[in-house]
N, C-alpha and C positions, 0 to 999 in steps of 0.2 A: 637324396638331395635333388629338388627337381632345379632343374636348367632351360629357360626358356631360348627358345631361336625364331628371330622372327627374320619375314621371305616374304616378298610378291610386290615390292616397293618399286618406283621406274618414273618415268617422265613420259609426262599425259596432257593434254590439250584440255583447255577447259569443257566440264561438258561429259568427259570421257569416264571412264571406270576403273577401277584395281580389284582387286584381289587379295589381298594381305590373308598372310599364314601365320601361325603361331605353333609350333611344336613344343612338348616339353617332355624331357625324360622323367624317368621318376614312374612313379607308381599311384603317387597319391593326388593325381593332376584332375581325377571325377570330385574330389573334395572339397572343391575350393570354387569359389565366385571369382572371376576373371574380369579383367577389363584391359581394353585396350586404352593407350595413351599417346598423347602426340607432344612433342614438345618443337616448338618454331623458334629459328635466330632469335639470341635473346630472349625471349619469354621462359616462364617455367614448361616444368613439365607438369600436362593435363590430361585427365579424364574425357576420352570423349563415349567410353560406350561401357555396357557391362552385362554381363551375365550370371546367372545361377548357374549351381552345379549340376541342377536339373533342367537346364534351360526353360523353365518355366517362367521366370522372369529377368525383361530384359529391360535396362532402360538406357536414354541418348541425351546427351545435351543437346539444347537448344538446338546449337547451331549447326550441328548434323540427323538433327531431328527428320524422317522421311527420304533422305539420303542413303545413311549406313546400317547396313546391316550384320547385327554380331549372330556369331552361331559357334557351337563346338561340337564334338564328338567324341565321349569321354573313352569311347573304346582304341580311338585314333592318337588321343592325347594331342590331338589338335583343336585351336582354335584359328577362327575365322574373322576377318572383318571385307566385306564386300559392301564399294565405298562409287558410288553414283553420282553423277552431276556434279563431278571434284570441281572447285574452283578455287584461283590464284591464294585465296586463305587457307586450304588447306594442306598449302605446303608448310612439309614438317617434318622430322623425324618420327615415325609411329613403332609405338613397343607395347608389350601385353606384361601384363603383371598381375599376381592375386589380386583384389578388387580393397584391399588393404595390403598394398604393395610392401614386398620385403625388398631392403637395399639391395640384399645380396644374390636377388633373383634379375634384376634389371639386367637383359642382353644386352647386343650392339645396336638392335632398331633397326627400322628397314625405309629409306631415305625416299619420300614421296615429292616428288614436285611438278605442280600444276600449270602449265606455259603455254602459253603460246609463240 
């Protein structure tokens, strides 16, 4: 049963950078197409990045388009999102889940917000 944990979340100044980690137990975590998700007060939760199990292909919405970058390492069982020119919108909760999210994969999230 894989178990996601996500880490690297913190309070940042517009402008500034993160980090965000994803780990997941399990075995079968090179299988699967990934995405990271954010969900903001009130709003749902959303897709903002994704990846291949071979990282060959990746793609971003819009609105983090040339900003965020996803990346994994299937030997690590880690996934990545390195997130640039954060600004007051993208504070959010952010969490990684299969890229066809199972309910009962959803972590805690790791609580990002953009301030000055």
């Amino acid at each position: 049963q894989v178990q996601f944990v996500e880490s690297g979340g913190g309070l940042v100044q517009p402008g500034g950078s993160l980090r965000l980690s994803c780990t997941a137990s399990g075995n079968i975590f090179r299988l699967y197409a990934l995405g990271w998700y954010r969900q903001a007060p009130g709003d749902e939760r959303k897709l903002v990045a994704s990846i291949t199990p071979s990282t060959i292909t990746v793609n971003y919405v819009d609105f983090v388009q040339d900003r965020f970058v996803i990346s994994r390492d299937n030997a690590k069982n880690t996934l990545w999102l390195q997130m640039n020119n954060l600004q007051p919108e993208d504070t959010a909760v952010y969490y990684c889940n299969n890229l066809t999210p199972r309910a009962d994969l959803w972590g805690r999230g790791t609580q990002v917000t953009v301030s000055s």
